[in-house]
Biopython code that builds the backbone (N, CA, C, O; Angstrom):
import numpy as np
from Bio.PDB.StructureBuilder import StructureBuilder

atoms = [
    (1, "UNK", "N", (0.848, -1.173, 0.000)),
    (1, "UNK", "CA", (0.000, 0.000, 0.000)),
    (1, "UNK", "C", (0.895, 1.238, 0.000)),
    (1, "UNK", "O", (1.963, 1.486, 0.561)),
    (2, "UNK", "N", (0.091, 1.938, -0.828)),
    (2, "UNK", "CA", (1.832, 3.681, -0.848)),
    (2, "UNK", "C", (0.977, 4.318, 0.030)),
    (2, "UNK", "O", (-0.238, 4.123, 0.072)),
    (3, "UNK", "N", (1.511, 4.971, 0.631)),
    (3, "UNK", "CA", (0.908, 6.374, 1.762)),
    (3, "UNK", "C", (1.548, 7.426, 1.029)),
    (3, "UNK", "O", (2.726, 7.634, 0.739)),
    (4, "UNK", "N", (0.283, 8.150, 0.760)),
    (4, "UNK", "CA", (0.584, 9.837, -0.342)),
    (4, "UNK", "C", (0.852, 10.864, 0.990)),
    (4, "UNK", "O", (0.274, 10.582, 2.039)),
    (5, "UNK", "N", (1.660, 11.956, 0.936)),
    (5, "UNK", "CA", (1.667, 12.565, 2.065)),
    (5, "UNK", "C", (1.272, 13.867, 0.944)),
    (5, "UNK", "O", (2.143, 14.290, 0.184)),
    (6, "UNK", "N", (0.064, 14.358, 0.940)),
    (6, "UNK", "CA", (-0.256, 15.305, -0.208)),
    (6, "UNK", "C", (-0.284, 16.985, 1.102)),
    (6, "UNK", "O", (-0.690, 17.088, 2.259)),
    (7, "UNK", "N", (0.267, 17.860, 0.274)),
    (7, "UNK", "CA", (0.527, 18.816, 1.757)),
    (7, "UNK", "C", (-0.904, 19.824, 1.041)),
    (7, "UNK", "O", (-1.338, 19.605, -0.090)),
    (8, "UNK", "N", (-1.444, 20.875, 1.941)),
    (8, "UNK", "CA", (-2.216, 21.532, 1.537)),
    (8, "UNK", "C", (-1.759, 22.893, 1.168)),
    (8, "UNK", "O", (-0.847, 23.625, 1.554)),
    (9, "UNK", "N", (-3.191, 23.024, -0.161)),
    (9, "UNK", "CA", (-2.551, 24.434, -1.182)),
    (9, "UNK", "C", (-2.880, 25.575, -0.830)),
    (9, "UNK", "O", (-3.698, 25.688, 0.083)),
    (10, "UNK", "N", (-2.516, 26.336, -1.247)),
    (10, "UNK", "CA", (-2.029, 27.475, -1.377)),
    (10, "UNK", "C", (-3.740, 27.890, -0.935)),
    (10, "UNK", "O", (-3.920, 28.524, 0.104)),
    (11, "UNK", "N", (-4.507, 27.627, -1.492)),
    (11, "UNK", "CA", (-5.731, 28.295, -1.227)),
    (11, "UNK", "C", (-6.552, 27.509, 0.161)),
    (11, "UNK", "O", (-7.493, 27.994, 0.788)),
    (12, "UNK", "N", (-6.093, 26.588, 0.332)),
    (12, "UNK", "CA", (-6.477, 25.913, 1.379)),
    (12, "UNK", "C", (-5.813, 26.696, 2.866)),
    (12, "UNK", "O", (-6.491, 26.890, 3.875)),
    (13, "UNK", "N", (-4.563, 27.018, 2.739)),
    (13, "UNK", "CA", (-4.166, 27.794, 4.079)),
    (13, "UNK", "C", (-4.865, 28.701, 4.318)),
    (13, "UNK", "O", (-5.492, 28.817, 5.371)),
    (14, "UNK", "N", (-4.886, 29.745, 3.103)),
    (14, "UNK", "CA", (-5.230, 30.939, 3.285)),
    (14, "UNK", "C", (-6.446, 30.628, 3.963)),
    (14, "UNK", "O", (-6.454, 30.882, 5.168)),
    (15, "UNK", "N", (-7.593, 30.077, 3.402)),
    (15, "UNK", "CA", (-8.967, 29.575, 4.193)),
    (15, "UNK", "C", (-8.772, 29.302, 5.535)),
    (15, "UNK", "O", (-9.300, 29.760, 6.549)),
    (16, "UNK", "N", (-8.067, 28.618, 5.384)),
    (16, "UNK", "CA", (-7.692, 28.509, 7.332)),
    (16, "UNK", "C", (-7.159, 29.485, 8.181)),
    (16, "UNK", "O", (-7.596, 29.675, 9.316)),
    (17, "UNK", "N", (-6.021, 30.261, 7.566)),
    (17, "UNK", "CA", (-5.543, 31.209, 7.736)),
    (17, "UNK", "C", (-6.519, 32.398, 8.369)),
    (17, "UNK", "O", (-6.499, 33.043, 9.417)),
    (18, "UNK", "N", (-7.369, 32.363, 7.223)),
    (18, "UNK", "CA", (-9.292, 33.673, 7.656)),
    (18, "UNK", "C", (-9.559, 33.404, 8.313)),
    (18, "UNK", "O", (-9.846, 34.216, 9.193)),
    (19, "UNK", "N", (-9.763, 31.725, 8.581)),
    (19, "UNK", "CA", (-10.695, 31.596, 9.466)),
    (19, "UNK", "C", (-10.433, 31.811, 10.917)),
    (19, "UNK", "O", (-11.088, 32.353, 11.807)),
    (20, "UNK", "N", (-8.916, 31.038, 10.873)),
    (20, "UNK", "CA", (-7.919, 31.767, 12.214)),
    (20, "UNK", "C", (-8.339, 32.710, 13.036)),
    (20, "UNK", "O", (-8.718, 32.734, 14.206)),
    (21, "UNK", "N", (-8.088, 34.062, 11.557)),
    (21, "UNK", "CA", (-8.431, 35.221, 12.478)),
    (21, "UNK", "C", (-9.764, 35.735, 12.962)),
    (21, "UNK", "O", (-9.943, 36.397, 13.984)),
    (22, "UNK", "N", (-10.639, 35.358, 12.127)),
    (22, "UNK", "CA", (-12.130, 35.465, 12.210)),
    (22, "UNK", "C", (-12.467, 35.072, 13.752)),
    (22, "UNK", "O", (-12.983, 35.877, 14.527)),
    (23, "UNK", "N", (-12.074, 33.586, 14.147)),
    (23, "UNK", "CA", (-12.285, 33.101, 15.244)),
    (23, "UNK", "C", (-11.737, 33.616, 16.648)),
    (23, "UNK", "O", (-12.078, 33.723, 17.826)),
    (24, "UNK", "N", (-10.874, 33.820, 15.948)),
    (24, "UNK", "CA", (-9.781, 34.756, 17.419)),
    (24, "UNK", "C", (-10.386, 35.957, 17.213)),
    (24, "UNK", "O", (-10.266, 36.468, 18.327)),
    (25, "UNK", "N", (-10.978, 36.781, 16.506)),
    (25, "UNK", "CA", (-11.974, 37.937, 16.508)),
    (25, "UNK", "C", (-13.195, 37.648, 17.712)),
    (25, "UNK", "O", (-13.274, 38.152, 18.832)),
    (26, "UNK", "N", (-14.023, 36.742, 17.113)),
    (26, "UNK", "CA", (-14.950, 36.300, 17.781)),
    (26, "UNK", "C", (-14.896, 35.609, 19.179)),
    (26, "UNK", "O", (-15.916, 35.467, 19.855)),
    (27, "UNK", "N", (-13.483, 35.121, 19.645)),
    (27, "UNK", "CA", (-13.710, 35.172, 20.917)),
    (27, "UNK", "C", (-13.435, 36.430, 22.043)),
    (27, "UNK", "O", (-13.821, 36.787, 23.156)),
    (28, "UNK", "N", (-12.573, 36.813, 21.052)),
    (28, "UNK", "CA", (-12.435, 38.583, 21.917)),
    (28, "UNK", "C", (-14.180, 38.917, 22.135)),
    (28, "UNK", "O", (-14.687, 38.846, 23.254)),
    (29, "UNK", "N", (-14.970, 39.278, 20.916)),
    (29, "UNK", "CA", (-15.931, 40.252, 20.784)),
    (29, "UNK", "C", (-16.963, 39.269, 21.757)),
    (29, "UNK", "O", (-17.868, 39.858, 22.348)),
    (30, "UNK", "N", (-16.829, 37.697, 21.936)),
    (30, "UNK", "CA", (-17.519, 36.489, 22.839)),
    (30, "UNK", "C", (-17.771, 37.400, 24.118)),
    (30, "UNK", "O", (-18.680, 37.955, 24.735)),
    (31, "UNK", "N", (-15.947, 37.142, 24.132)),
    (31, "UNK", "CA", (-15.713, 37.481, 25.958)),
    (31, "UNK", "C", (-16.778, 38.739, 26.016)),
    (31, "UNK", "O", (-17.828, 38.783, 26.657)),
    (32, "UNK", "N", (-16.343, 39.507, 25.367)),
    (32, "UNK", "CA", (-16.660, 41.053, 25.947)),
    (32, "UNK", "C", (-18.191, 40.533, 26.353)),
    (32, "UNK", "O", (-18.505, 40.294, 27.519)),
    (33, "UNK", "N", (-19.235, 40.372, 25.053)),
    (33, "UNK", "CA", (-20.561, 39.897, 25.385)),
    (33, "UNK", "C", (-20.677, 39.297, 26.673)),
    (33, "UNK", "O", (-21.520, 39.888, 27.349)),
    (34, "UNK", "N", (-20.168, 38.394, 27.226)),
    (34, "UNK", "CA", (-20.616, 37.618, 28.053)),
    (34, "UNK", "C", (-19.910, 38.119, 29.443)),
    (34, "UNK", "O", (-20.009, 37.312, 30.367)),
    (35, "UNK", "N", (-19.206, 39.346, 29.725)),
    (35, "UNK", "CA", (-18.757, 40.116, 30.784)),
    (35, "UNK", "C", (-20.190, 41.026, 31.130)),
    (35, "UNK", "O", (-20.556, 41.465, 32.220)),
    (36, "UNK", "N", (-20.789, 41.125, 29.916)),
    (36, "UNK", "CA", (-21.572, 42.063, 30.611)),
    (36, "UNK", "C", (-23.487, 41.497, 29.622)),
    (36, "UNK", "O", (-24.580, 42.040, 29.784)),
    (37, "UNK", "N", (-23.260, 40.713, 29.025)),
    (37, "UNK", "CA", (-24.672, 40.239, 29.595)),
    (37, "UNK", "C", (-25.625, 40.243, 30.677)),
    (37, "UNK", "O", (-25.402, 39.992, 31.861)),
    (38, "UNK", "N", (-26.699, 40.555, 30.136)),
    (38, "UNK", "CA", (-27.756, 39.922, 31.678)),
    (38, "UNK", "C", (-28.880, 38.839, 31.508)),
    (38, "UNK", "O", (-29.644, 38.504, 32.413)),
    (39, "UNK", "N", (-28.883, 38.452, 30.527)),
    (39, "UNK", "CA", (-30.138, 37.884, 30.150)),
    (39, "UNK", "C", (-29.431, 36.625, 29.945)),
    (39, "UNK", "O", (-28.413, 36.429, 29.282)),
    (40, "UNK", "N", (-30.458, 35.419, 30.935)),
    (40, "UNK", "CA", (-29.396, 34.287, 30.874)),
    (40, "UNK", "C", (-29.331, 33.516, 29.647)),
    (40, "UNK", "O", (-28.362, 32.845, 29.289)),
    (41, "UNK", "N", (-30.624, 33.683, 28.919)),
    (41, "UNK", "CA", (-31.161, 32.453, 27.984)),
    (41, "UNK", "C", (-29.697, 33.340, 26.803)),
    (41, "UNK", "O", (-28.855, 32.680, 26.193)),
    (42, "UNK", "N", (-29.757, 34.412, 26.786)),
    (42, "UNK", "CA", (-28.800, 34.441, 25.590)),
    (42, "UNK", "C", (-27.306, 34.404, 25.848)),
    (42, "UNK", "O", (-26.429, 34.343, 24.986)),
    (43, "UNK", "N", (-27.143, 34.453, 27.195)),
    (43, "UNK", "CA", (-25.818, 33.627, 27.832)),
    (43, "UNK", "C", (-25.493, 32.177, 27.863)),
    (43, "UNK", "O", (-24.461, 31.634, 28.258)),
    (44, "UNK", "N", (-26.242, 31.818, 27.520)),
    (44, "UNK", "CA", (-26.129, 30.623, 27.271)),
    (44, "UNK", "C", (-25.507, 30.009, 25.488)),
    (44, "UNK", "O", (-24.705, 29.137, 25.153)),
    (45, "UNK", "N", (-26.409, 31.039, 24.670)),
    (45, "UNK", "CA", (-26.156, 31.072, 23.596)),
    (45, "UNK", "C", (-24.649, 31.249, 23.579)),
    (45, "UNK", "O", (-23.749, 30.412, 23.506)),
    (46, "UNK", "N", (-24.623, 32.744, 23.679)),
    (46, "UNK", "CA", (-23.011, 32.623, 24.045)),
    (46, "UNK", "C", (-21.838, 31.840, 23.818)),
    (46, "UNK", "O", (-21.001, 31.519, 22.975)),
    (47, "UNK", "N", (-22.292, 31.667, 25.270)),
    (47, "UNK", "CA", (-21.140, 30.681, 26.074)),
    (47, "UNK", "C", (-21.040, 29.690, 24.894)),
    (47, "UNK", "O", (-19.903, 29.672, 24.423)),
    (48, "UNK", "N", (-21.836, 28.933, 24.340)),
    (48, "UNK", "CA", (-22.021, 27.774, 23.170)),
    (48, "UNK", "C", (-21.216, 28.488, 22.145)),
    (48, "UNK", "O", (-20.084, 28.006, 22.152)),
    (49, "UNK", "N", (-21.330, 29.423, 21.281)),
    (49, "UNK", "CA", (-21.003, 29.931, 20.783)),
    (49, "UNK", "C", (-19.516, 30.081, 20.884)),
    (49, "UNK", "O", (-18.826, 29.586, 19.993)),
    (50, "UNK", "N", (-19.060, 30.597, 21.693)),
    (50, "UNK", "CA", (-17.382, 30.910, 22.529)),
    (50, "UNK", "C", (-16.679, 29.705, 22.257)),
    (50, "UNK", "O", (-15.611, 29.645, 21.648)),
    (51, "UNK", "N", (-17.688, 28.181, 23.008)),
    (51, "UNK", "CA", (-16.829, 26.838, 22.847)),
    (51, "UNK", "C", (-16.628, 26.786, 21.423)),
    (51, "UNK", "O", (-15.443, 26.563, 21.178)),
    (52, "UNK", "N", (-17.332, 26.905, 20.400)),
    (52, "UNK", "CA", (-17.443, 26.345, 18.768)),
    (52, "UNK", "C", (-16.351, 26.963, 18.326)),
    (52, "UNK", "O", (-15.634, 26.467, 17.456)),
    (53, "UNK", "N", (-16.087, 28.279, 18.970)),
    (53, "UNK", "CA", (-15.060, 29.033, 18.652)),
    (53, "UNK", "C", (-13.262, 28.988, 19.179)),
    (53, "UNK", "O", (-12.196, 29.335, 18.672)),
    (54, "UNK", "N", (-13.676, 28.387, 20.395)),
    (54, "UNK", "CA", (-12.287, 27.754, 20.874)),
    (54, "UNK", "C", (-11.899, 26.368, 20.025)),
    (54, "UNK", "O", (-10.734, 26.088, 19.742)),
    (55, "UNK", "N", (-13.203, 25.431, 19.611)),
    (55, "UNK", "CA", (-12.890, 23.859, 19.385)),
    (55, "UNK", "C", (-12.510, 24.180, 17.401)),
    (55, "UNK", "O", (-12.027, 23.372, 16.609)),
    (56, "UNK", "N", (-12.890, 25.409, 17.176)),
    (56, "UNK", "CA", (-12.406, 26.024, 15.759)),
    (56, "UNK", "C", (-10.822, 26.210, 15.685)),
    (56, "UNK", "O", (-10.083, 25.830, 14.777)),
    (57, "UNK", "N", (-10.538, 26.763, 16.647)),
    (57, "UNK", "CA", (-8.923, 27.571, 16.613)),
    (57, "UNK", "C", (-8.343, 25.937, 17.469)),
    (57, "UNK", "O", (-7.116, 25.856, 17.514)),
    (58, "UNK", "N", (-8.894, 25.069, 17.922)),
    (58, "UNK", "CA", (-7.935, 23.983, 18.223)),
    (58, "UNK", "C", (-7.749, 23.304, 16.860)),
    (58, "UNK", "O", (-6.690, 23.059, 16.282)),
    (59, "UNK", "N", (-8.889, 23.078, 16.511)),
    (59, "UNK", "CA", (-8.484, 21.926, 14.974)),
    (59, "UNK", "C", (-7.561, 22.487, 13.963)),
    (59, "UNK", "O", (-6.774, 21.836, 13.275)),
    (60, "UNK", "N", (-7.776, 24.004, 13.945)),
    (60, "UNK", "CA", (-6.853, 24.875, 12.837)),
    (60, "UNK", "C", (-5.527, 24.394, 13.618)),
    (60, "UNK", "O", (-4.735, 23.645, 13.046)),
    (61, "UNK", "N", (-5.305, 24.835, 14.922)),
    (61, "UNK", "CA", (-4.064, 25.336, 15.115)),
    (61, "UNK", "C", (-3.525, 23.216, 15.114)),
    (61, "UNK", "O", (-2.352, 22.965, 14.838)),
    (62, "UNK", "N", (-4.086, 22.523, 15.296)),
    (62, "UNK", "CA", (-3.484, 21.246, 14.632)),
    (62, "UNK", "C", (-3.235, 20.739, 13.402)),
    (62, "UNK", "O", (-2.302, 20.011, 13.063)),
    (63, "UNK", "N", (-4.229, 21.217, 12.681)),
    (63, "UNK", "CA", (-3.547, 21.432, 11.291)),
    (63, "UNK", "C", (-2.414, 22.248, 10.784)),
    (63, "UNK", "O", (-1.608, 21.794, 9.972)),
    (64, "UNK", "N", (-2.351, 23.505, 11.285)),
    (64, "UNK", "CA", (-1.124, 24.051, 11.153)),
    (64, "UNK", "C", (-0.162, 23.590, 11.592)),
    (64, "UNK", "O", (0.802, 23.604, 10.826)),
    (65, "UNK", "N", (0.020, 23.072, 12.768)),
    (65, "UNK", "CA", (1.221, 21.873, 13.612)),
    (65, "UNK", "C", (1.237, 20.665, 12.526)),
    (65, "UNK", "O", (2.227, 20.576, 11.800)),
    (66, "UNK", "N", (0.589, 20.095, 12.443)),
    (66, "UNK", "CA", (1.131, 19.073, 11.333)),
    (66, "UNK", "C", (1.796, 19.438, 9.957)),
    (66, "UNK", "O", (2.555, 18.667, 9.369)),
    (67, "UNK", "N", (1.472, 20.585, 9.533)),
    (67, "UNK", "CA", (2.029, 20.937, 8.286)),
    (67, "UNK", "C", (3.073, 21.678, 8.268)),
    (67, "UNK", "O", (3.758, 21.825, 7.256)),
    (68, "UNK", "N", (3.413, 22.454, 9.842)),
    (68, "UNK", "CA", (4.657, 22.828, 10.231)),
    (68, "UNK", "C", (4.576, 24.762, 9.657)),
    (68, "UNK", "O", (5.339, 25.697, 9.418)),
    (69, "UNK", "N", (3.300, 24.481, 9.679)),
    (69, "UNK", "CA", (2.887, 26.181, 9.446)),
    (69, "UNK", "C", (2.919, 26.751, 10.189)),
    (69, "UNK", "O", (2.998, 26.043, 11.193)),
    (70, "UNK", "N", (2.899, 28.697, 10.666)),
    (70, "UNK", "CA", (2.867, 29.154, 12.035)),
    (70, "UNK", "C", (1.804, 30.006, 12.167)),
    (70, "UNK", "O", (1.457, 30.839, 11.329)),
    (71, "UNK", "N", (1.226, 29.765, 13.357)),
    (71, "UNK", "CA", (0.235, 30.173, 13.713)),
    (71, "UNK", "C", (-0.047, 31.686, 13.099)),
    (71, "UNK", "O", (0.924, 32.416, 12.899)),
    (72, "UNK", "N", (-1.179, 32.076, 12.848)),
    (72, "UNK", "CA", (-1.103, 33.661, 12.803)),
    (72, "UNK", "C", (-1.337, 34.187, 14.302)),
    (72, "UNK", "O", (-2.122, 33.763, 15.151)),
    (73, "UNK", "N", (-0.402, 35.257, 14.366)),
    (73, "UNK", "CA", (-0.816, 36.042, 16.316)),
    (73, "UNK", "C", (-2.647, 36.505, 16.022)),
    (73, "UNK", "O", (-3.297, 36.152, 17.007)),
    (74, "UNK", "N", (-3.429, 37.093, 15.074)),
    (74, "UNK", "CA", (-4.383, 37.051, 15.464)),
    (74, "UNK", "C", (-5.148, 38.172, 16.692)),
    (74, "UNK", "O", (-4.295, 38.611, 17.463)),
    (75, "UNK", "N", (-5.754, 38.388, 16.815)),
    (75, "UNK", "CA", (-6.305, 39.097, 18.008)),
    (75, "UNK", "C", (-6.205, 38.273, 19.568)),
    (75, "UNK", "O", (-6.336, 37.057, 19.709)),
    (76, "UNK", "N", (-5.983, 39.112, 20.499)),
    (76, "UNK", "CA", (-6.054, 37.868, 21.889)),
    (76, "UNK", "C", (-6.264, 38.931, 22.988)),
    (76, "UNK", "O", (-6.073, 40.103, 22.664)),
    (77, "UNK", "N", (-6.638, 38.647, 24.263)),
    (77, "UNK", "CA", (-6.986, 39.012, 25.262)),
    (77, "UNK", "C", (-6.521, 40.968, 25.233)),
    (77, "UNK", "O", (-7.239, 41.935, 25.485)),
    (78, "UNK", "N", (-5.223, 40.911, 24.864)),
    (78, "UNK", "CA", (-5.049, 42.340, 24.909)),
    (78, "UNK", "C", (-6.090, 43.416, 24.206)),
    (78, "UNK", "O", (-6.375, 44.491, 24.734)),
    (79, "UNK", "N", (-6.733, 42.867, 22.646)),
    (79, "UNK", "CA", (-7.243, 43.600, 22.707)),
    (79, "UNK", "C", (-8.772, 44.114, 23.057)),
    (79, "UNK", "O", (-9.546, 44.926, 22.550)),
    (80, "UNK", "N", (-8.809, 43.128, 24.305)),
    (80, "UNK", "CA", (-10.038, 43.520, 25.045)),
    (80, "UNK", "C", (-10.110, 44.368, 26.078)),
    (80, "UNK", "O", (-9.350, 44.321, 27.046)),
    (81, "UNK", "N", (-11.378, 45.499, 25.864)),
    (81, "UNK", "CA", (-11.261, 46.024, 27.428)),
    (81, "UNK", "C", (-12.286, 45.787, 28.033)),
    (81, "UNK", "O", (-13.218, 46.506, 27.672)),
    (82, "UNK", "N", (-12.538, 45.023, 28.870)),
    (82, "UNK", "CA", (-13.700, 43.976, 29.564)),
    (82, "UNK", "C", (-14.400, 45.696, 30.301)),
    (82, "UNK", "O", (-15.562, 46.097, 30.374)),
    (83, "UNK", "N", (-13.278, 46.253, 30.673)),
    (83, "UNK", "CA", (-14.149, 47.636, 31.943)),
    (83, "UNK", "C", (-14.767, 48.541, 30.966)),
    (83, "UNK", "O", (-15.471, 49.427, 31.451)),
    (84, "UNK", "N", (-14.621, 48.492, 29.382)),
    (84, "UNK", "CA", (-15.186, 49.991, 28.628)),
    (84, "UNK", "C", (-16.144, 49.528, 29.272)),
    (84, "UNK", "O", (-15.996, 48.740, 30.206)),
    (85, "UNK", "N", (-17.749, 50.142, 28.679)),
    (85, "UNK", "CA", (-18.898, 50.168, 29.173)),
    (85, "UNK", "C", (-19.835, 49.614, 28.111)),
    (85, "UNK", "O", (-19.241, 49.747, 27.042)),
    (86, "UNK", "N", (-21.290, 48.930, 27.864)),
    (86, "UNK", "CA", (-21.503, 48.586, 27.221)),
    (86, "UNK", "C", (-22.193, 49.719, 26.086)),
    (86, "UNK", "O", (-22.563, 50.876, 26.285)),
    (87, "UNK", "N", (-22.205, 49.003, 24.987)),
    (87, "UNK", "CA", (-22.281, 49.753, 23.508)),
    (87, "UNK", "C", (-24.271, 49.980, 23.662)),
    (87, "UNK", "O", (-24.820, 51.026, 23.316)),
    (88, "UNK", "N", (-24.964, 48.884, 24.182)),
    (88, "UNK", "CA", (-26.333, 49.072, 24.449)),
    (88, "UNK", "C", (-26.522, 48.657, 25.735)),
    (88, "UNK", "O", (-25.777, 47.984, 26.448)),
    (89, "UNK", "N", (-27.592, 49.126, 25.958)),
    (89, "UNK", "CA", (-28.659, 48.961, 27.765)),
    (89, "UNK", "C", (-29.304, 48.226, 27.532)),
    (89, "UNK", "O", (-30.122, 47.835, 28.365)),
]
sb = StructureBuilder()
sb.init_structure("model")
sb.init_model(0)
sb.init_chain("A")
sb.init_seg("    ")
for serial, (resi, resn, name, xyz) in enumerate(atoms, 1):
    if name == "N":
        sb.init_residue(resn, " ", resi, " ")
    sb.init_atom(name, np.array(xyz, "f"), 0.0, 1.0, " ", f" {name:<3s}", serial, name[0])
structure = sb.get_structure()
């Protein structure tokens, strides 16, 4: 049996690459939501939401480890400010 080790193209990173940052977007803009929510039923949403978005940036960032690609830095905790105030009441 041959084992193909076929690496991924050029348009395939980049896709991952977006999506990377998209996701690391969305857990910044997560957090913030869910610092200052009040309404539980859509905290809940959330929170669901946040995981899909962490279990997103794990599978990428293992695909990138196997292919020996490097992570993009992405957005992360810094650029949140949990104390601004909220955008609506």
């Amino acid at each position: 049996m041959i084992n193909y080790n076929i690496r991924l193209s050029s348009p395939e990173i980049g896709g991952l690459w977006g999506t990377f940052i998209q996701e690391k977007m969305s857990v910044c803009l997560l957090k913030y939501f869910l610092h200052h929510i009040k309404d539980e039923e859509i905290k809940a949403i959330l929170q669901k939401s946040l995981d899909i978005s962490f279990a997103h940036l794990q599978q990428i960032s293992k695909i990138f480890s196997e292919e020996n690609i490097p992570l993009p830095h992405g957005f992360s905790d810094e650029d949140i400010d949990l104390s601004a105030p909220p955008l609506f009441l």
